[in-house]
N, C-alpha and C positions, 0 to 999 in steps of 0.2 A: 707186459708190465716190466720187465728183466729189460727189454732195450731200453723203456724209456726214463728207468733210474740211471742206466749207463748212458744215456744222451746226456742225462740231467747230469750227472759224473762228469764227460768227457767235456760239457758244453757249459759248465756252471756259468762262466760269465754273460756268455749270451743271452742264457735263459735269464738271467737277473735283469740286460738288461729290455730284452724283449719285454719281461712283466713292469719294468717302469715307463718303457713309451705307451706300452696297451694303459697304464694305469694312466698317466697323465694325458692320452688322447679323450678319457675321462672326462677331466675337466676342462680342456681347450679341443673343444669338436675336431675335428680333419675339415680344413679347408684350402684353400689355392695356397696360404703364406707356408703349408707344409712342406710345399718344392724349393722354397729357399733356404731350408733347416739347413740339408748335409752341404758340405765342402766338397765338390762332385770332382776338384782336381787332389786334393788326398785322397779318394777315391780309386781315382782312375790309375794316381802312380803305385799306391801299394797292391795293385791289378797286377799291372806291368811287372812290377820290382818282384814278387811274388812267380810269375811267369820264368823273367830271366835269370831266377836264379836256380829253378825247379830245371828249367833246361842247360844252367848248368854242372846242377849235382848228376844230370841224367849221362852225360858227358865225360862223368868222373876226375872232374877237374879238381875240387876240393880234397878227394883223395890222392890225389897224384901231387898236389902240392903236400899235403902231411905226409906220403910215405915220402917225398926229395927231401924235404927238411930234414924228416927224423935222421936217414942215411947221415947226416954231419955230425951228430949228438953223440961223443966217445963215450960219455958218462952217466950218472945218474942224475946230477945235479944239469947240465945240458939236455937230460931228454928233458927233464921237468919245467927247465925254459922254456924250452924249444916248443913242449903245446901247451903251457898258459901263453905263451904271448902268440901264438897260434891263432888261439881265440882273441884273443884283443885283438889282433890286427887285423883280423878276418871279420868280425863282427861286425867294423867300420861300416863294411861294405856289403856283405852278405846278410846282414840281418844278426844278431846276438842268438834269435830261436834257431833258426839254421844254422851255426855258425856250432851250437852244440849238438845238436843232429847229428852232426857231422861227424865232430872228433871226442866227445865222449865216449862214444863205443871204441873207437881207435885206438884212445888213450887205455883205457880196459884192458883191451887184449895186447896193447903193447907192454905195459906192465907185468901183465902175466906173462909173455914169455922172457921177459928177463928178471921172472921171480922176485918181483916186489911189492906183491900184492895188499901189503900194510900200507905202502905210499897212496894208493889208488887212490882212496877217498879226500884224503886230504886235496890233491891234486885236482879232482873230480872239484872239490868246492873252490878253489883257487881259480879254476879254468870256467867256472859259471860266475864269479864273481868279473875276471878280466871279461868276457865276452859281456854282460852287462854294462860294466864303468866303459870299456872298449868304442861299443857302438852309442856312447852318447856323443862323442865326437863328430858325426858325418850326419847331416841332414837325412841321410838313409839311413841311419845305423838300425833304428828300431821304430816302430807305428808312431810313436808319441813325439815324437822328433821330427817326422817328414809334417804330421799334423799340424805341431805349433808351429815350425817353420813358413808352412803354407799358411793356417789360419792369420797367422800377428802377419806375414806379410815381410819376415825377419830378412835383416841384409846380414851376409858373411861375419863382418865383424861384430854385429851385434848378437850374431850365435857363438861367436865363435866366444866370445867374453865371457859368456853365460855357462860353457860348457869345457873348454878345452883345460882349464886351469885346475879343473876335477880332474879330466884324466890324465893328466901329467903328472899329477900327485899320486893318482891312481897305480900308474906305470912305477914308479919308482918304489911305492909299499909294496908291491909282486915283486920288484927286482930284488928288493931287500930280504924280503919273506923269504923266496925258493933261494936263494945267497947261503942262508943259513942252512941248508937242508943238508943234513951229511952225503959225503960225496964219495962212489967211487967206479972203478972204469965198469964198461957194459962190457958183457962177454960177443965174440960174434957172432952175429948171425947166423943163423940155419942154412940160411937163403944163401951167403956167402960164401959157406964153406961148401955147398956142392959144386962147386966152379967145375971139379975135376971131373967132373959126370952124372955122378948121383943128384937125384932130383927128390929133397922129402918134400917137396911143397905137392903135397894133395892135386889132381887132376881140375878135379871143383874148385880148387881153393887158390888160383892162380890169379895173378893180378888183372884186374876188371872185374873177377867174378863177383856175382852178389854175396856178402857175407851173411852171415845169419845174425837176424837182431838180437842185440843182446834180449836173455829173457824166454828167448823162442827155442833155444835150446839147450840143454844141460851140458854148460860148456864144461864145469869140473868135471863131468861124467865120461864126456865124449871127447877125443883128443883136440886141442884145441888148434883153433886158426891159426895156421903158421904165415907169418908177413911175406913177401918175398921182398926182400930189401937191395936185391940186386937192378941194377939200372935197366928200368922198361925201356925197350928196344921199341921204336917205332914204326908202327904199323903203316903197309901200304894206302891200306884203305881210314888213317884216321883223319876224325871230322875236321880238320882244321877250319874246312869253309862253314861249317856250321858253328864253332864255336865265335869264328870272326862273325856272324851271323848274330848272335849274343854278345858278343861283345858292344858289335854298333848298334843294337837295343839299349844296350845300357850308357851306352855313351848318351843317345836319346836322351834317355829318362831324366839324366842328369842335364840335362839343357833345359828339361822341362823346370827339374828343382830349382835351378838357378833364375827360374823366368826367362832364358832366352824363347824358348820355342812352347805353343799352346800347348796344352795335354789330348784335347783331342785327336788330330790328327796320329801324335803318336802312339795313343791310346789303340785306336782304329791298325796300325802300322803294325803294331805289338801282334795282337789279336790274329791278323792273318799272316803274318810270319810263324806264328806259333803252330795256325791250325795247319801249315803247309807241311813247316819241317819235322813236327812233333805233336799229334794232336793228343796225344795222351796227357804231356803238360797240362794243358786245362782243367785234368782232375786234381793235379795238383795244388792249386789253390786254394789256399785257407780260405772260403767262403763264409763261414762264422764269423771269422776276422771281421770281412766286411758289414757282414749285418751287424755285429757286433756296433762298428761305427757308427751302421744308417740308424741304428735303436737311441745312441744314447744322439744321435745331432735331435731326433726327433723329442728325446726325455728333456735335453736342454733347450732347444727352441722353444717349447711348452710351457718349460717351468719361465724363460724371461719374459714370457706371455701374461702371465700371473703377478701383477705389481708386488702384493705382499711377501710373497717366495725371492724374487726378484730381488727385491729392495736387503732382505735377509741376507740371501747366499751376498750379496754385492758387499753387504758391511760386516760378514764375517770373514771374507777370502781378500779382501782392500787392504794392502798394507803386510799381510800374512803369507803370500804365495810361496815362500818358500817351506813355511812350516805345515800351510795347507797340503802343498802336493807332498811332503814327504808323510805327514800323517795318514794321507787318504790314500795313498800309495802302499802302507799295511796293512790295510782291511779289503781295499778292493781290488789292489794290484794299480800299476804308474798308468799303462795306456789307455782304461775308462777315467782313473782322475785325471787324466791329462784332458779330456774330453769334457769331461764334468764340468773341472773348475776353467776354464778356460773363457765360459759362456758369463764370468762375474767377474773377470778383472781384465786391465791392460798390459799389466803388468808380466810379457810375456818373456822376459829373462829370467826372474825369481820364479813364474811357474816354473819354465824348463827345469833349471837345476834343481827345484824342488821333486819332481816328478821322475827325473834321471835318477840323481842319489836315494829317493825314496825306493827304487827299484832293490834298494840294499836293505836287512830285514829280517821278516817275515819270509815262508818261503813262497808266500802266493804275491810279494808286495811286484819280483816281474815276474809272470807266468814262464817266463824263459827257464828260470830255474826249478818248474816244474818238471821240464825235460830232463835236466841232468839227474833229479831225484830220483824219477821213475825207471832210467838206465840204472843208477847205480843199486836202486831198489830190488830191480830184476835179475841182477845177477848175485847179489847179498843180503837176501829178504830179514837176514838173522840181524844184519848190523843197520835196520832203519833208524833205530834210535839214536845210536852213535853218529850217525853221520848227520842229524838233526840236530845233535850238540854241537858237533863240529863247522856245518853250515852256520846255524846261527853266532856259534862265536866269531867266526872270521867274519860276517857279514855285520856286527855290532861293531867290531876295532872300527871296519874301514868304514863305516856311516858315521861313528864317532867322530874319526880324523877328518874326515870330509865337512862335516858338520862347524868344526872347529876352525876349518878355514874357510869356508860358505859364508859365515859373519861376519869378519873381519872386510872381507872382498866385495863385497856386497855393500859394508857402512862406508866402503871406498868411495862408490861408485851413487851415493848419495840415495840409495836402495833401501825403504822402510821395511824392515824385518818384521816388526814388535807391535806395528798400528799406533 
């Protein structure tokens, strides 16, 4: 009984919306037009993308670009750059859930050892806000993005209208924000000053090694992860041919985005590249994720099955897409409204942006910034509250501002907001 409240915990959305394709298989029986529901080439690439990035965190490539960065950062206001736009720029590409995975534990422990452990949080919501606005930018940035992309069939510039003009604006309120953060020089490094011989950086705790997840151990208790911030020397045996390996996957994938090349074949390409170089990868895939999709393609192909639901959802979301997707994106999170409402209008511009900015919020509105809660929960379970005021205020300014330029840009473009 204990697992399967912690399934129901860990899996809320899937199980919601497993129980609305079971529910609506209800009323429209299971028959052949079920295999036309899902989008099998959104599918195939969040497979892929999902794949090539697991084999690159395996690689430790996302951590060797955050420790080279940091190394530049003299100050406090430069670290604090240096990993919010970390995450925004990283997000693009890696995914915004990955993209905190990643460098909120980093960021953590990099604060802690230059003693400024009052910054974290604030930083900690700043760096889930960039990696969110970040990867609405790139066709891959996050699930709801590769979907509309694929579903509407979107060309470049018609995405790019829809979304880049948020994170530009996006970009410039972080630049502003961490601007104002009081500034001053960082001490050296640990790592630095044993040049002359001495070595404090721990046996275990040398760079590649695995660090321990934040949460999993009592890091005020236990002396804490020392960085080594000194330049990783090049190993004989490192993977370059296997990261180029990932690489020309992803270049792939991106052919696939673009419509140059099928998804099949590269689907199939991915797959046994992965189980050759790395077959553990494969566990690494969000598979919920996926079901997640195949549930709600089945919930929505069902409900446009039903005239009177149909006809509904079509004349409440007509006209509205952007106030629908930022609405529905509070209660259920952006990547199933993205899915939802997508099955009731054309209108596949004011969804995105509706769906992207709605990611802003709630802290469930993108599941991504589940992540960063549940880190920073784990290592400061006393200050939950606090950092739930703090998330939500930064997350209301920048919905606000966004929001306030969303209309205007929009009644530009000849775009009905209001119905």
């Amino acid at each position: 009984m204990k697992a399967l409240i912690n399934f129901l915990k860990s899996e809320t959305v899937f199980c919601v919306s497993f129980f609305l394709a079971l529910a609506s298989a209800l009323i429209v029986r299971p028959d052949s037009f079920y295999l036309a529901y899902p989008d099998y080439r959104t599918l195939a690439l969040l497979f892929c993308l999902m794949l090539i990035v697991a084999g690159f965190r395996s690689l430790g490539v996302f951590d060797f670009m955050g420790r080279s960065l940091l190394k530049r950062a003299g100050s406090l206001r430069r670290l604090s750059v240096t990993m919010v736009l970390l995450c925004f720029w990283s997000s693009m590409v890696i995914t915004n859930d990955v993209t905190l995975i990643t460098f909120v534990p980093f960021t953590i422990l990099v604060f802690r050892m230059v003693g400024e452990e009052e910054r974290i949080l604030k930083i900690v919501v700043l760096e889930t806000i960039a990696a969110n606005l970040g990867s609405m930018a790139t066709p891959i940035g996050n699930p709801q993005n590769l979907y509309l992309y694929s579903a509407f069939s979107m060309d470049m510039e018609e995405f790019a209208w829809a979304v880049l003009p948020y994170a530009g604006i996006s970009l410039v309120l972080l630049l502003f924000i961490l601007w104002k953060e009081p500034d001053k020089p960082i001490q050296k490094n640990v790592g630095e000053e044993s040049a002359a011989g001495d070595d404090p950086v721990p046996k275990k705790e040398k760079v590649g090694a695995k660090a321990p997840v934040p949460g999993t151990m009592t890091q005020k208790k236990a002396p804490l992860q020392v960085l080594d911030m000194r330049p990783v020397k090049r190993r004989a045996n490192a993977p370059v041919p296997t990261f180029s390996v990932y690489m020309t996957l992803l270049l792939l994938c991106l052919l696939v985005v673009f419509r140059i090349l099928p998804y099949g074949p590269v689907l199939i390409i991915t797959v046994l590249v992965a189980a050759v170089v790395n077959p553990r990868l494969l566990k690494n895939v969000d598979y919920f994720l996926l079901l997640t999709f195949l549930c709600f393609f089945v919930f929505i192909g069902n409900m446009k099955r039903v005239p009177q639901v149909n006809d509904l959802l079509v004349a409440l979301v007509g006209g509205r897409e952007l106030w629908a997707g930022i609405l529905a994106s509070q209660i259920i999170s952006n990547v199933p409204a993205a899915i939802l409402l997508s099955g009731f209008t054309d209108n596949a511009q004011a969804l995105l942006t509706g769906v992207n900015l709605g990611g802003l919020g709630t802290l469930i509105a993108s599941l991504a910034s589940l992540i960063s809660f549940k880190f920073y929960a784990g290592e400061f379970p006393e200050r939950k509250g606090m950092y739930m005021k703090v998330f939500t205020f930064w997350n209301l300014v920048f919905l606000g501002i966004l929001i306030c330029a969303a209309v205007p840009l929009f009644s530009n473009f000849n775009l009905s907001l209001m119905g």
